[in-house]
matplotlib code that plots the C-alpha trace (Angstrom):
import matplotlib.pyplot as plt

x = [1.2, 4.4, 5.8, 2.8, 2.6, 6.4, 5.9, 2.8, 4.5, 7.7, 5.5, 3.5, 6.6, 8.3, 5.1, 5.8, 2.2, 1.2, 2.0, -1.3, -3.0, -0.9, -1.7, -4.9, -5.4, -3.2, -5.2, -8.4, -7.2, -6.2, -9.6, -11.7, -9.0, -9.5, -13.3, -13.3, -12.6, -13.8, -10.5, -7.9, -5.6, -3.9, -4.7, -3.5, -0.1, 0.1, -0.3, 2.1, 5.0, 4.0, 5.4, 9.0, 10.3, 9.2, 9.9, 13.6, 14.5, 14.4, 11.1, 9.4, 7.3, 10.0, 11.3, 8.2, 7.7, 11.5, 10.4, 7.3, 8.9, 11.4, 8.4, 6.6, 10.2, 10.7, 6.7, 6.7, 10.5, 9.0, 6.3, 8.4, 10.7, 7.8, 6.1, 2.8, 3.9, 4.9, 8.2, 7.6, 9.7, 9.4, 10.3, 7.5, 4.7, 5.1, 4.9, 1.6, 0.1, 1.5, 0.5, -2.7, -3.8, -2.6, -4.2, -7.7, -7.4, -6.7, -9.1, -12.0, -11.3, -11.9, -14.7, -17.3, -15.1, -17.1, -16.7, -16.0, -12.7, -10.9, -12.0, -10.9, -7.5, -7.0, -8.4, -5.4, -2.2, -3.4, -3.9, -0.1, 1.5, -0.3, 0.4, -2.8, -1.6, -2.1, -4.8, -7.7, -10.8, -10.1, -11.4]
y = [8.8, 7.4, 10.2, 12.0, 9.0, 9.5, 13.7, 13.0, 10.0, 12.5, 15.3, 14.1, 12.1, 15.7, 17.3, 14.2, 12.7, 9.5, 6.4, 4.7, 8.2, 8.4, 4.3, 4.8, 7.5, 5.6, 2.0, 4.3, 5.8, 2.2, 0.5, 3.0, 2.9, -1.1, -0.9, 1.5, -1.1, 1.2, 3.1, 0.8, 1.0, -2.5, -4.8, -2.2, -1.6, -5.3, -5.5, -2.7, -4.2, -7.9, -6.8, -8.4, -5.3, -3.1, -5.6, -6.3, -2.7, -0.4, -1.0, 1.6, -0.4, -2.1, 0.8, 2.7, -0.5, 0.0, 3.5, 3.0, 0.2, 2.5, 5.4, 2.3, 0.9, 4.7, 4.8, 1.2, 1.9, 5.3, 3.5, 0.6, 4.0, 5.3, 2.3, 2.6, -0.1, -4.3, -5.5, -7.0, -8.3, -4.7, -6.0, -9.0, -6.6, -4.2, -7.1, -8.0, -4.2, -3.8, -7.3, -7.5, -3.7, -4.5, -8.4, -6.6, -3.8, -6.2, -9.0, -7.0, -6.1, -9.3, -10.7, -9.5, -8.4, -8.7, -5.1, -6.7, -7.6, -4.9, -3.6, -7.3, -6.7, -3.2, -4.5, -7.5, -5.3, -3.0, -5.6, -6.7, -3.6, -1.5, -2.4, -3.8, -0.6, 1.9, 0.5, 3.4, 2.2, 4.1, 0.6]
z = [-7.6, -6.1, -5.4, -4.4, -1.7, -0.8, -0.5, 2.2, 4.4, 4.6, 5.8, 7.9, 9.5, 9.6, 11.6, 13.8, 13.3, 14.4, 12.6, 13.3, 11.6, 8.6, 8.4, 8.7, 5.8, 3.3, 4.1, 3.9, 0.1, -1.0, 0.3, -1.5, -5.1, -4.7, -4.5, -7.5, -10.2, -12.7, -12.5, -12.2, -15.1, -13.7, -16.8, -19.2, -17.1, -17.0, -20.9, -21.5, -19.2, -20.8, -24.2, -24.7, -26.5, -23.0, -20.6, -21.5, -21.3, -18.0, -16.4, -14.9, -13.0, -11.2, -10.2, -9.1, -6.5, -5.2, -4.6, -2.9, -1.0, 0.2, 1.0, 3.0, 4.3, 6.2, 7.1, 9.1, 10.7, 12.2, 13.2, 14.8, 16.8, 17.7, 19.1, 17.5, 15.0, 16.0, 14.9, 11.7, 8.5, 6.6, 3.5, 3.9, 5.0, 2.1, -0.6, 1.1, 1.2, -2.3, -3.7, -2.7, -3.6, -7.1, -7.3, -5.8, -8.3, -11.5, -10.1, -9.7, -13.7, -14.3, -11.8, -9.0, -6.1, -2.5, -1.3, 1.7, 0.6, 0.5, 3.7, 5.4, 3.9, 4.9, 8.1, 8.5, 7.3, 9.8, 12.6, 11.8, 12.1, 15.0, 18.1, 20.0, 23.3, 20.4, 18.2, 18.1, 16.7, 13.5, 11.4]

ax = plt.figure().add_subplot(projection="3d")
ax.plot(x, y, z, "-o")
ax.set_aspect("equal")
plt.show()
């Protein structure tokens, strides 16, 4: 899925599409994958990667999230050149898009989840990263 995510961002930045649009279709995909609980694999990956024997040797996990933070890393700085996106701590941003997809995604395994939450989150990580002269009322 990573990579999947990585191929599309590095299109779609080739065929010099908007930032805000390729934002906007990413935040849209992760909404609906945190409001599908029923999918969510995220206890079992958490399981898996709990087990000393696994987690004390090369994690996969690990480095899937240094390679999506790399895929989000190019997505926001094209954004920032293009000035559809605010100056904003990359690095900081990503850990909150990331973080908070994975904590709604294992959360809602394990309680009711408001369906309104997801879309408040999406909502905030978009209000931080598009610039206010370029927001579009895409959400």
């Amino acid at each position: 899925m990573s990579s999947q995510q990585e191929n599309e961002f590095d299109l779609k930045m080739k065929q010099n599409q908007s930032a805000v649009t390729i934002l906007d279709d990413i935040l849209d995909k992760y909404e609906n994958e945190m409001i599908d609980s029923q999918s969510s694999l995220s206890i079992a990956i958490y399981e898996y990667f709990s087990i000393r024997d696994i987690a004390s040797q090369n994690n996969t996990l690990y480095e899937q999230y240094l390679l999506s933070a790399n895929t989000w890393e190019r997505l926001m700085q094209y954004g920032i050149d293009r000035q559809e996106f605010n100056e904003v701590d990359i690095s900081a941003v990503f850990d909150l898009i990331v973080f908070s997809y994975q904590g709604v995604r294992m959360y809602s395994k394990l309680m009711p989840m408001d369906k309104e939450t997801p879309s408040r989150i999406v909502k905030e990580i978009r209000k931080i990263l598009v610039r206010s002269d370029c927001d579009g009322d895409n959400l």
